[in-house]
C-alpha positions in Angstrom: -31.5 -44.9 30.6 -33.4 -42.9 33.1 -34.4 -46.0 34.8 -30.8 -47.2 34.8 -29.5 -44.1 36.9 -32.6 -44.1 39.0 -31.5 -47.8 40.3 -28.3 -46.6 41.0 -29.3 -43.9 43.1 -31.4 -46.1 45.2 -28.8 -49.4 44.8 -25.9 -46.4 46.4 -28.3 -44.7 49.3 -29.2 -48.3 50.0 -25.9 -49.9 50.5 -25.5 -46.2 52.5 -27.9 -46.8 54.5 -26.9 -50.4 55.8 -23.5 -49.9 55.8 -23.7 -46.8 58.5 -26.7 -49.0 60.3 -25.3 -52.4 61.1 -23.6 -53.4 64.0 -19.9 -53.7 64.4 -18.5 -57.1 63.2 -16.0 -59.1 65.6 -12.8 -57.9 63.2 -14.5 -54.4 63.3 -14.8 -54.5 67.0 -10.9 -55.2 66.8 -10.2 -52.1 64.9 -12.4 -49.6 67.6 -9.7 -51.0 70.1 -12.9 -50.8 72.5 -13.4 -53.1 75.7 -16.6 -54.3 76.3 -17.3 -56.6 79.7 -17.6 -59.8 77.5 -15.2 -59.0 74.6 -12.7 -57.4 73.3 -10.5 -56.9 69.8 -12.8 -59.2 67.9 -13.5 -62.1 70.2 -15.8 -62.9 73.1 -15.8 -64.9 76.2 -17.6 -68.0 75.8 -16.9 -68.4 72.3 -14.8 -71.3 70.1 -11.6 -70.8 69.8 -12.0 -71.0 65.8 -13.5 -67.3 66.4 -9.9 -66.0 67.0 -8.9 -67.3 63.7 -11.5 -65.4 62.1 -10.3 -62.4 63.2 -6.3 -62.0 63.3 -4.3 -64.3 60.5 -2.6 -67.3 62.2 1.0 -65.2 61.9 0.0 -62.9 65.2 -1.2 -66.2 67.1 1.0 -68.2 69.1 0.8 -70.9 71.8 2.4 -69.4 75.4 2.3 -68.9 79.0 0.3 -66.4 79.7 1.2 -63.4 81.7 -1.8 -62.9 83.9 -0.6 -65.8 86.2 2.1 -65.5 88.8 5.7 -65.7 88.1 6.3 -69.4 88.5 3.2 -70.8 87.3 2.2 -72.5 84.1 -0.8 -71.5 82.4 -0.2 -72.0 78.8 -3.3 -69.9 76.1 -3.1 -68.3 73.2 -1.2 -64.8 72.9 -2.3 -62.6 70.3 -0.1 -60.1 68.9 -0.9 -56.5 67.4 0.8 -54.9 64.1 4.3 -54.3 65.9 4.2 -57.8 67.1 3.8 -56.9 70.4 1.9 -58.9 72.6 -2.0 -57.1 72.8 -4.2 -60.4 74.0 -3.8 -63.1 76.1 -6.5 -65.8 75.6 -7.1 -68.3 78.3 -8.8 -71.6 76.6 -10.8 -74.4 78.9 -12.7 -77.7 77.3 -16.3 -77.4 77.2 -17.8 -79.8 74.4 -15.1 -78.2 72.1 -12.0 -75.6 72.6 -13.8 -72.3 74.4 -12.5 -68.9 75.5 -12.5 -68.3 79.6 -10.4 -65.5 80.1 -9.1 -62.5 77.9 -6.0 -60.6 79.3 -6.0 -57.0 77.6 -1.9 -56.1 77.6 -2.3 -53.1 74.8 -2.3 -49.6 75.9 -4.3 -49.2 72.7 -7.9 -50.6 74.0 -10.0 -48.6 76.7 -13.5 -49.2 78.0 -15.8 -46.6 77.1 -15.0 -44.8 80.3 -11.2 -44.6 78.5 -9.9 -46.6 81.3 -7.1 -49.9 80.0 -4.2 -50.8 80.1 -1.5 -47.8 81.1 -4.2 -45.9 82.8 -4.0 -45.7 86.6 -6.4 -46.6 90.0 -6.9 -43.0 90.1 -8.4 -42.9 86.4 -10.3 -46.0 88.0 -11.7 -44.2 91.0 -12.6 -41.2 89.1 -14.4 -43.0 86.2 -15.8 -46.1 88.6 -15.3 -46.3 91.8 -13.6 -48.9 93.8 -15.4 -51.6 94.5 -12.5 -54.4 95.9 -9.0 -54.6 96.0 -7.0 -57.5 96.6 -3.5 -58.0 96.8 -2.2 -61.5 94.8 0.9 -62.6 93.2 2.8 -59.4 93.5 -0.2 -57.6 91.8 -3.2 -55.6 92.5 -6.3 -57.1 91.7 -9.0 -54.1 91.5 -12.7 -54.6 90.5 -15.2 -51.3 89.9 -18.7 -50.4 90.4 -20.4 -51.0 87.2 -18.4 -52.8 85.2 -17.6 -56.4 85.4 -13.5 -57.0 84.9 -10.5 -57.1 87.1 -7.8 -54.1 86.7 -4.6 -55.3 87.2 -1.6 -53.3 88.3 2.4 -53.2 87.7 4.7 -55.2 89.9 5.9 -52.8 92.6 4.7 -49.3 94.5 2.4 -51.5 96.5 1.8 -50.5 99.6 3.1 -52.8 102.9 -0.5 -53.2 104.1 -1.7 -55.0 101.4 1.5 -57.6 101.5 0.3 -58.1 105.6 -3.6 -57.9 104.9 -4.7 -59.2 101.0 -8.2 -57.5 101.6 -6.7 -53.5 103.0 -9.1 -50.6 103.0 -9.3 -49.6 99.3 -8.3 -46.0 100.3 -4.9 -47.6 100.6 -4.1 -48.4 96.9 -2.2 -45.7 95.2 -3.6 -43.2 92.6 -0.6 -43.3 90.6 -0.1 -47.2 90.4 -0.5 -48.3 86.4 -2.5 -50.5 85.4 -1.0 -53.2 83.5 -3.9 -55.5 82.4 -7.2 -55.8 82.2 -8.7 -59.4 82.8 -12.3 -60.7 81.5 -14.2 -63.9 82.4 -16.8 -66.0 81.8 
């Protein structure tokens, strides 16, 4: 009996032990709502597509045109939505020896790099937490990249200022503190 309860002391602070020890799992990653520069909510750039399937049940994935492109354009990808059925990921999908992920658009305010910049956040947060490194005006949007971390920032349609509509590449002092951020984008 006594050796009994002595293997399920060890048996419990074992399983302890590697359960607070191990590294985060894709659908655990999805659940920290943390964006990393290669991945984000469970999947990763560069990975099958089959790896999105492992993580959200084929009900919150659909086929559509994704929102990171300009108004007008086709790109269709995989949308991924969250527990409200709001759209949370856009997956961009190319053909490399098999179905692969290229880009990931982050859409839900939820997910934040480390830094607690994302989506709803603003180029000020940016610029206090980064530092500017490039912006560039395309297809109505701001496309803002930071020191440090590798990603494109995306703002809101509208509050952009006239210089950047005359001159894609304007002095980054120009771009607004206050303008939103309304995706984040992350490539291969």
């Amino acid at each position: 009996m006594e050796r009994f309860k002595l293997f399920n002391k060890v048996s419990f602070l074992f399983f302890i032990i590697l359960f607070f020890t191990s590294p985060l799992t894709y659908a655990e990653e999805a659940k920290e709502f943390i964006i990393n520069e290669d991945s984000v909510g469970g999947i990763k750039i560069g990975d099958s597509i089959d790896s999105i399937y492992t993580v959200y049940p084929e009900d919150k994935i659909r086929l559509e045109n994704l929102k990171g492109y300009a108004e007008g354009q086709f790109c269709p990808g995989l949308e991924i939505l969250n527990d409200k059925n709001e759209p949370s990921l856009d997956v961009l999908i190319t053909w490399k020896d098999g179905w692969i992920i290229e880009s990931i658009y982050v859409l839900d305010k939820r997910y934040k790099t480390k830094a607690g910049v994302g989506p709803g956040s603003t180029i000020g947060d940016l610029r206090e937490k980064y530092g500017l490194e490039s912006v560039t005006f395309l297809g109505g949007r701001l496309y803002i990249s930071v020191k440090g971390f590798k990603a494109s920032f995306i703002s809101q349609f509208g509050g952009i200022p006239v210089e950047y509509l005359e001159n894609p590449n304007a002095p980054l002092n120009l771009a607004p503190d206050d303008l939103k951020i309304e995706m984040v984008q992350l490539n291969i």
